[in-house]
N, C-alpha and C positions, 0 to 999 in steps of 0.2 A: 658225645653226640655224633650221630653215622652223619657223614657227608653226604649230600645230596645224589641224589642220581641223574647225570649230566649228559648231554647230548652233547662233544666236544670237537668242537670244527680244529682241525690240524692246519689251521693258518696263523702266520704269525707278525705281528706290527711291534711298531716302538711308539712308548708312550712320552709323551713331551720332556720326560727329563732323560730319556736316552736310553731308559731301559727296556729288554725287548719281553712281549707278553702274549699271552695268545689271545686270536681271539673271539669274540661274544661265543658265550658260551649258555643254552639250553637249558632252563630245569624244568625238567618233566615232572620235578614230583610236584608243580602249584599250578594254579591256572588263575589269574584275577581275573572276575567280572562283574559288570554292574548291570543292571535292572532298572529298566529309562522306559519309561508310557505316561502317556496320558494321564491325570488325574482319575482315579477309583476304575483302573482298569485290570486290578489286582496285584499289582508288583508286591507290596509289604505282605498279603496274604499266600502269595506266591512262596517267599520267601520262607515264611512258616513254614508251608508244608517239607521246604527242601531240610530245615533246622530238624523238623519232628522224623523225618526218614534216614538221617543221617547221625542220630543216636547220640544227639547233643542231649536230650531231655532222659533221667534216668525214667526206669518203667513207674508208669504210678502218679511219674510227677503231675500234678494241678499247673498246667500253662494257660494263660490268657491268651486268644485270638488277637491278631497282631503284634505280636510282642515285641517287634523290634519299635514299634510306636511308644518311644518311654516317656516323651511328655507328655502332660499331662491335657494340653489342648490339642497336641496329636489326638488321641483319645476319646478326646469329647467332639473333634471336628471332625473325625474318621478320617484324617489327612496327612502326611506327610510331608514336614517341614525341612527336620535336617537331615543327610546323609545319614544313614550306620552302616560300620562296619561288623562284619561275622564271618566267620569260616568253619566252615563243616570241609568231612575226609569221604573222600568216597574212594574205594579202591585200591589205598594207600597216597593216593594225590589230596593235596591240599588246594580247597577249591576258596579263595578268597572271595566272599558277594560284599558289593555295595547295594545297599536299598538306598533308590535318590526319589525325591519331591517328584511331583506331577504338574503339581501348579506352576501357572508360566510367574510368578511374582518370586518364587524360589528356585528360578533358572540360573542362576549365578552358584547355586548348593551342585547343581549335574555338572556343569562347566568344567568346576573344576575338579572334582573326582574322577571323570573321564581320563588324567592324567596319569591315575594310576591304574587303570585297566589296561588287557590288552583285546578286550571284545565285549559287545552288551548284549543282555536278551532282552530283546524289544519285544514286551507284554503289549497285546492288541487286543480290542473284548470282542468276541465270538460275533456279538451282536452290533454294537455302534460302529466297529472299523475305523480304521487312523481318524483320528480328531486331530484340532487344530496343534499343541503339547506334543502330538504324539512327533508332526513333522519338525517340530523343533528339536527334539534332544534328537530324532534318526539325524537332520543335519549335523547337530553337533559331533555326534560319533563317526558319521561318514567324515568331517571335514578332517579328524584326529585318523581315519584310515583304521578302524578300528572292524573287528570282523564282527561279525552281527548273525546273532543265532533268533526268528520269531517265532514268539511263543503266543500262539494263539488261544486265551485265558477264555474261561466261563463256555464252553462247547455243550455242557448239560444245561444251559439255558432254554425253554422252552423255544424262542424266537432266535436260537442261535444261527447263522447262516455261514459256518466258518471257509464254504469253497468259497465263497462272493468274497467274503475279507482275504485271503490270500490275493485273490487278483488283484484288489485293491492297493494291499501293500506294496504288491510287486508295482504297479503305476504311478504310487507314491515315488519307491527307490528310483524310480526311471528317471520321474520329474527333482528327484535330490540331483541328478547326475551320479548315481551309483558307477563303481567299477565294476567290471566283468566279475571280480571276487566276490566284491559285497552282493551282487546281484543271485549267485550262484550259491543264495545262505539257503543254512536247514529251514525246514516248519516243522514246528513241535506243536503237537494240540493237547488241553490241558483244563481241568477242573481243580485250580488252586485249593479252591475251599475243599474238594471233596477227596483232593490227597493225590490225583492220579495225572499222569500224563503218556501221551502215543504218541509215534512219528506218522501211523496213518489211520485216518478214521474207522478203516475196517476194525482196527484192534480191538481188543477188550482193554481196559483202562484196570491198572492194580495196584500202582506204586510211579514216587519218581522215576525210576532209573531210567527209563529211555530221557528224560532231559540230563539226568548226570552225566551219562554218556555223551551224550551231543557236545556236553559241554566240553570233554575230556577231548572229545573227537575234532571238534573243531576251532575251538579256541586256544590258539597258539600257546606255547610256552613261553613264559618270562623270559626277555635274552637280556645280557650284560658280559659284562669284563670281571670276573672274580678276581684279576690279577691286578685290575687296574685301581687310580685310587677313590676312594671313597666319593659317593655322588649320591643323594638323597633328596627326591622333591618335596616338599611341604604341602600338599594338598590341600588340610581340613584342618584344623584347632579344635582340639575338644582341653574343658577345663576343669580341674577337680580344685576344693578346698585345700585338700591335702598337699599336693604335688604343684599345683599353680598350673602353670599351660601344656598344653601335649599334644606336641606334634605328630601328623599322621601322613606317611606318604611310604612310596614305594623306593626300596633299595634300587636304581640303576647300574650303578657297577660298582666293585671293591665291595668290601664289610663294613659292618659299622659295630662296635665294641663299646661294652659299658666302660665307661672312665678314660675314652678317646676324648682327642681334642681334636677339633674341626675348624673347616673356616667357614662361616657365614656371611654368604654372597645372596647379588636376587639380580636376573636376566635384567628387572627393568629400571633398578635401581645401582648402575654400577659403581658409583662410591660406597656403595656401602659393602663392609669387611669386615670381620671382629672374629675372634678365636673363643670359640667357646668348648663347653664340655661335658658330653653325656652322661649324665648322671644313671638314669636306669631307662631300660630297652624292653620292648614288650609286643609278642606277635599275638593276632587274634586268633580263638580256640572257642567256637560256639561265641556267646554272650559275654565271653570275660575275656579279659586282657593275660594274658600267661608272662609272667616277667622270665628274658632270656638273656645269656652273654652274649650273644654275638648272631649276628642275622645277614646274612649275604642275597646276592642278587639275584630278584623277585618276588622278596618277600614281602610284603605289607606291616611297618612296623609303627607300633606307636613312642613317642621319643619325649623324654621330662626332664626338668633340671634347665631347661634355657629360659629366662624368663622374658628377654622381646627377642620372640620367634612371633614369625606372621606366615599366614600363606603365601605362595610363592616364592619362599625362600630355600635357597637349596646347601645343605650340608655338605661341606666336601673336602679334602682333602687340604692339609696346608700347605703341600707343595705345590699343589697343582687346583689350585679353587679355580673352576671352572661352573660356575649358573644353569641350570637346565634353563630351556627357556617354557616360556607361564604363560599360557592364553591368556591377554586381559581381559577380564569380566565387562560384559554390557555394564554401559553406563545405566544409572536413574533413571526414571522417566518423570517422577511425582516426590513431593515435597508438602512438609506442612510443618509448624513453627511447632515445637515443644517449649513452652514455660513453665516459669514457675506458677502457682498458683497464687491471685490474688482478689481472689471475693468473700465477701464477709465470714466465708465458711472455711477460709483456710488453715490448714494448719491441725483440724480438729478429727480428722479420721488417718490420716498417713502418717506410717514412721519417719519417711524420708520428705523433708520439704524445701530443702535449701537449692538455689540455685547449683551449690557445689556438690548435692549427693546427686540430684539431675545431671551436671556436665561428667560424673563421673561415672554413671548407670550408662552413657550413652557413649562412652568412651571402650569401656569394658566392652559393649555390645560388639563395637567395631572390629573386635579380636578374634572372633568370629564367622562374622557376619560381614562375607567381603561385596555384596551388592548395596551395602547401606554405606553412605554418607553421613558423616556432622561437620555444618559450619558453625561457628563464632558469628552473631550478629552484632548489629550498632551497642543491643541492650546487652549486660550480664546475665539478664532472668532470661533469656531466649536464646535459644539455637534452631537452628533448619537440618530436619534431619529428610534426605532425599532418598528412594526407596525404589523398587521395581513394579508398585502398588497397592493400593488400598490395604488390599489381604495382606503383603509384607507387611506396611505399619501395622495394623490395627495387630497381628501377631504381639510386635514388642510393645505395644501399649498395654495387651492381654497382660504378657508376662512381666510388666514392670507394674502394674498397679498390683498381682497378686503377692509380688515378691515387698508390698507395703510404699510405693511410691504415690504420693501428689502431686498433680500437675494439671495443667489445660495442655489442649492445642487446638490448634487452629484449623480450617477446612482443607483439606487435600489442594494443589494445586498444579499444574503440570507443569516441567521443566523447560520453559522453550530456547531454540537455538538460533545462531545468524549465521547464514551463509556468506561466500564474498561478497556478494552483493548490498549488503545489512539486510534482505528479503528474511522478515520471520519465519521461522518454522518451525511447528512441534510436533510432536507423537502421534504419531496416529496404530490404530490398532485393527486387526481384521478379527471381525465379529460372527462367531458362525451358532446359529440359531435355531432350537427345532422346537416348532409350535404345533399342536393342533390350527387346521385349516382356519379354524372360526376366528382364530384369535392373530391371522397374520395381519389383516388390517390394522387394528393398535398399535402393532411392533414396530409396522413400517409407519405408521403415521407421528408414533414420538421419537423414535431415531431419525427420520428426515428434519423434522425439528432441532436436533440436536447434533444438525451437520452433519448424519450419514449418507452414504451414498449406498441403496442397492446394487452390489457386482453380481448376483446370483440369487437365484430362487429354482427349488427344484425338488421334487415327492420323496420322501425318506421313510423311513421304517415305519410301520402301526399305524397309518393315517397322519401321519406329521410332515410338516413341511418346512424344507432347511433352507433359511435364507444366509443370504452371506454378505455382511455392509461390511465398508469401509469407514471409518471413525476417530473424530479425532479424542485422543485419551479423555480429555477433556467433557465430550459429550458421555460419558459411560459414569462420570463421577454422580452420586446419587440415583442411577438407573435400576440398580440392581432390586430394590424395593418396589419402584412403579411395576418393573419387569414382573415381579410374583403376581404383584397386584392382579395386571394385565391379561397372565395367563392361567390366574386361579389355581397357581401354582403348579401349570401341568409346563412350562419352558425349558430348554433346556438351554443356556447360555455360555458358552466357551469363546475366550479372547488371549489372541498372542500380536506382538509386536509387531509393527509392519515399516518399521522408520520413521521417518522425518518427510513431513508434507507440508508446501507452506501456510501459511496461518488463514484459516478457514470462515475466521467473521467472528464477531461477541456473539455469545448465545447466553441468555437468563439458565442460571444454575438451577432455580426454585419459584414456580407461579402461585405460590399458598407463601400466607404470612404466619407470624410467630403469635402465640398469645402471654404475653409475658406482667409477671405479676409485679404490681404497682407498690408494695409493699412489703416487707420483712416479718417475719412470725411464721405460725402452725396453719396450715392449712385447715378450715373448717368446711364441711358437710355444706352449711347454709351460703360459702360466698362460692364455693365448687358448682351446686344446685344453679344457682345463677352465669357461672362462666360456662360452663356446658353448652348451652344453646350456642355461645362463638363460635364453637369450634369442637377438636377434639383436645382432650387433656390426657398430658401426662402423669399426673400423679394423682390420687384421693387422698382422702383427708388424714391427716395427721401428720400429715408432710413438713418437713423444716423446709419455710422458702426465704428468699431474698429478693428486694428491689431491682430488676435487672433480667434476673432468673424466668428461662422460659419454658411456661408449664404447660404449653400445648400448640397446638396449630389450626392455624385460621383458614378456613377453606379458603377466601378472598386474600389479595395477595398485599393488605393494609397490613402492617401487627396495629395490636389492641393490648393496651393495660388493662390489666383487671384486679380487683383484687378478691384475691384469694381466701385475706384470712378475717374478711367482713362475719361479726356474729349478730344473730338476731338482736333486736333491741326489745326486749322485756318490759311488759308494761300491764299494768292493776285490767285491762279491756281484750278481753278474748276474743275472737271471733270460732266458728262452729268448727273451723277445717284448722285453726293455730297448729295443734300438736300432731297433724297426720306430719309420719317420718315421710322423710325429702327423699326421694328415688335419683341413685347417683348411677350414670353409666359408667361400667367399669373401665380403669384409665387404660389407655395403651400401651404396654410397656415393651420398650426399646433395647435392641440388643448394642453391645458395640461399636458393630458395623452400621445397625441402620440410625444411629447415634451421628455417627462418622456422617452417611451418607445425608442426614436433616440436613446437619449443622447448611446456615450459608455464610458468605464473607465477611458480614459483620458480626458472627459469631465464632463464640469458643466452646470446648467440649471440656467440662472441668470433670478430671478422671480421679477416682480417692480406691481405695480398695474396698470400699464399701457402696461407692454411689457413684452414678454417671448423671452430671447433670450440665444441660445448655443451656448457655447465659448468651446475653449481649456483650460485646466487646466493650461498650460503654457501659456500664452500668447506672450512670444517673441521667434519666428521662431527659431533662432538657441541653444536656451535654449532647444528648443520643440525637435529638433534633435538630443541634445550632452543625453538629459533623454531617447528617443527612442533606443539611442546604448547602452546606461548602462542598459534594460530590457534583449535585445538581449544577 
């Protein structure tokens, strides 16, 4: 294997055990970088195009659009959850890309990938310009001093206005407190989908290369100590059946060698120590992992054979174990109980139903998954899993009920905090908002309801108009669905974190009541015909229901029993109209999320890999009554 081709500073230090080494030393031939915007501002489709021009794909081959999107609800949500790794060559340089989430619920996935870059290309869309996401991860990169190349995505857009978004960005950097470097980055303009990128608009658009360049040109070269000892951050976790966990971070100084033995330390955990040992070493090559012997400094390696490795943990040396130190991840914001399931229906569609396959589904996750929380409650059937929100849970609920789990949980609830004072305080979030004109009154009139405060309002793109509330997390829980309602789907809603504010007042989660059925059996046509008129229903006929179980919503904010599985009573006396068929309006059916968003406090959301269905936390009526007066 040829040695790298090094840029070699002729200075020389001594390293802790006395010996003398030279030192950081250059490689020119890689470059890491990662790919941090806004949600659907084309970073993952970005990334395609660099993979399909850089001859990762032989000719011929049949690729799927977005393909570093490998789940499966990636795909179906057109979103990006977790980090990938990839590396495409351009020039003979090995150009390492991270693809990171958009969404501000999987900001704890950019956080900590940022560690292993040494600059990002901030994807901006031609047309929206920095959104709220977009100034979160530019902070996060500026805070790591990281050099920053933007790529101004979607320019062939009709309503594109790419010289107005460069200004933009540039008064964003301002308002980050950018340094004279960061401020003094490229612009690259760029039609991801359509293959091409310019450094100026006069250009003709034909191919990457003026971004691979950029990147070549301005994104510093990996530095470390070849000489010195072994230092490896921990990044990201990925897991296979096969091999069990696999670690993923960047070489900072020394090599690291298949069948070394290491010490495993963590910056924020300093008793902990252990000697462990590499089994096999693997740098990325396009879409697949390439197994190597030995990877020196700045390369991106993936690492197997440790079995409790966690992120943040750093590999290093046994003479000299020395910690990188580890951005802590934002805390949770939101929380919601995970049980076991127990309503008459338990047990009957899920492989997994035990308390123990639950604590152990949600344990695994944590491996992972370093913005999520599990506590131990009073119960053994319950744990509190804490999250960055909604979207984060209702993700692992997606993949835990497809991967064959049962369970309930509970309504979302936000995490609050005490100051020295005991003075409450919880989350609040900045809400930015683009409606058509006609529909700003509603918005402002059920967010000031729900504890926001107007900081801005002001004319934005196509006749729309961008308000900007402040709010507490709390008010946004169940919004999301009023919100479509509201603007007949034409809203456009984006929310990132804003701290801790103190506590704002009770506000009612839900002013419509449940209509929940009095009875256990099949849903029939003639007692559906009848409950109809309450309300709206969620299910039609032939439904398996339960006493408890709530089969629709009442526009008035009472619930109402009904029963559901009433059949006609047949008798020897006809009348003229008896057999005309019962006209059923079709039921509403609920996704995950606005599942999540119904439920309210005294309800559960019982999840099977077959059925989502809301119940009462009580389920026997007069139980449900005698707990309604002891609130009161």
């Amino acid at each position: 294997m040829p040695e790298p081709r090094t840029l070699r500073r002729a200075v020389a230090r001594k390293t802790p055990n006395g010996r003398q080494t030279n030192m950081k030393t250059k490689r020119e031939d890689i470059r890491n970088v990662a790919i941090i915007a806004h949600v659907d501002h084309g970073k993952t489709t970005l990334v395609d195009g660099l993979l399909r021009q850089s001859g990762v794909f032989r000719a011929g081959q049949e690729v799927v659009d977005r393909v570093m999107d490998s789940n499966d609800i990636e795909r179906e949500r057109g979103i990006t959850i977790l980090s990938k790794n990839t590396a495409v060559s351009y020039k003979g340089v090995k150009i390492n890309i991270v693809d990171t989430p958009g969404h501000a619920d999987f900001g704890g996935e950019v956080e900590r990938v940022l560690k292993m870059v040494d600059g990002v290309i901030l994807v901006v869309d031609a047309y929206e310009g920095p959104m709220p996401q977009t100034k979160f991860v530019l902070r996060k990169a500026l805070e790591l001093d990281l050099y920053v190349i933007v790529c101004v995505n979607k320019i062939d857009r009709p309503e594109a206005r790419p010289e107005e978004v460069v200004d933009e960005v540039l008064e964003l950097l301002m308002d980050l407190d950018a340094s004279d470097k960061q401020l003094d980055c490229p612009f690259v303009y760029a039609s991801a989908k359509a293959g091409y990128a310019v450094t100026s608009l006069d250009d003709e658009g034909k191919d990457m290369s003026p971004l691979f360049e950029t990147i070549i040109e301005h994104i510093p070269a990996p530095e470390g100590d070849p000489d010195a000892g072994t230092q490896v951050l921990i990044s990201t976790i990925d897991y296979n059946e096969y091999v069990g966990r696999i670690g993923v971070g960047k070489v900072d100084n020394g090599r690291i060698r298949v069948n070394q033995e290491c010490a495993l330390v963590n910056h924020h955990e300093p008793e902990k120590m252990r000697k462990v040992k590499i089994s096999k070493l693997y740098e990325f090559d396009g879409l697949n992992k390439a197994e190597v012997a030995e990877a020196t400094v700045g390369a991106i390696v993936a690492i197997s054979g440790i079995s409790d490795l966690h992120i943040g943990d750093t590999l290093c040396d046994l003479e000299n174990p020395e910690a990188i130190p580890f951005q802590k991840i934002s805390e949770p914001t939101i929380a919601m109980n995970f049980m076991v399931n127990d309503s008459p229906m338990a047990g009957q569609e899920g492989k997994y139903v035990t308390s123990r396959h639950l604590r152990d589904r949600l344990m695994r996750e944590l491996n992972t998954d370093v913005s999520l929380r599990v506590e131990e409650t009073d119960s053994p059937d319950c744990f509190k899993v804490s999250g960055r929100g909604e979207l984060h849970l209702s993700v692992l609920i997606e993949n835990m009920r497809r991967e064959g789990y049962e369970f309930a949980v509970s309504k979302a609830e936000v995490l609050y905090r005490y100051n020295e004072r005991n003075q409450k305080l919880e989350p609040m979030e900045l809400a930015y908002i683009d409606v058509p004109e006609e529909f700003t009154g509603a918005v402002i009139q059920k967010l000031t309801t729900r504890k926001g405060e107007l900081q801005g309002m002001s004319p934005a793109q196509g006749g729309y108009t961008r308000l900007e509330f402040s709010i507490p997390a709390r008010g946004l829980i169940g919004y999301r669905g009023e919100f479509l309602t509201d603007t007949k789907g034409n809203g456009i809603m984006n929310t990132i974190f804003d701290g801790y504010a103190p506590y704002k007042g009770d506000l009612n989660y839900r002013k419509t009541g449940s209509l929940i059925a009095y009875e256990g059996g099949e849903s029939v046509a003639y007692g559906l015909f009848a409950a109809q008129d309450r309300g709206t229903l969620f299910i039609g006929p032939g439904v398996k229901v339960y006493a408890g179980m709530v089969i629709g919503q009442n526009p008035k904010a009472d619930d109402i029993e009904l029963n559901v599985c009433k059949t006609k009573k047949l008798t020897n006396m006809r009348s003229a109209g008896a057999d005309e068929a019962l006209k059923l309006t079709p039921p509403r059916e609920m996704s995950l999320e606005q599942c999540l968003d119904f439920i309210d406090t005294d309800e559960l959301l019982e999840v099977t890999p077959r059925n989502l269905r809301i119940r009462k936390r009580i389920l026997d009526p007069t139980l449900r009554k005698r707990a309604s007066f002891k609130k009161e």
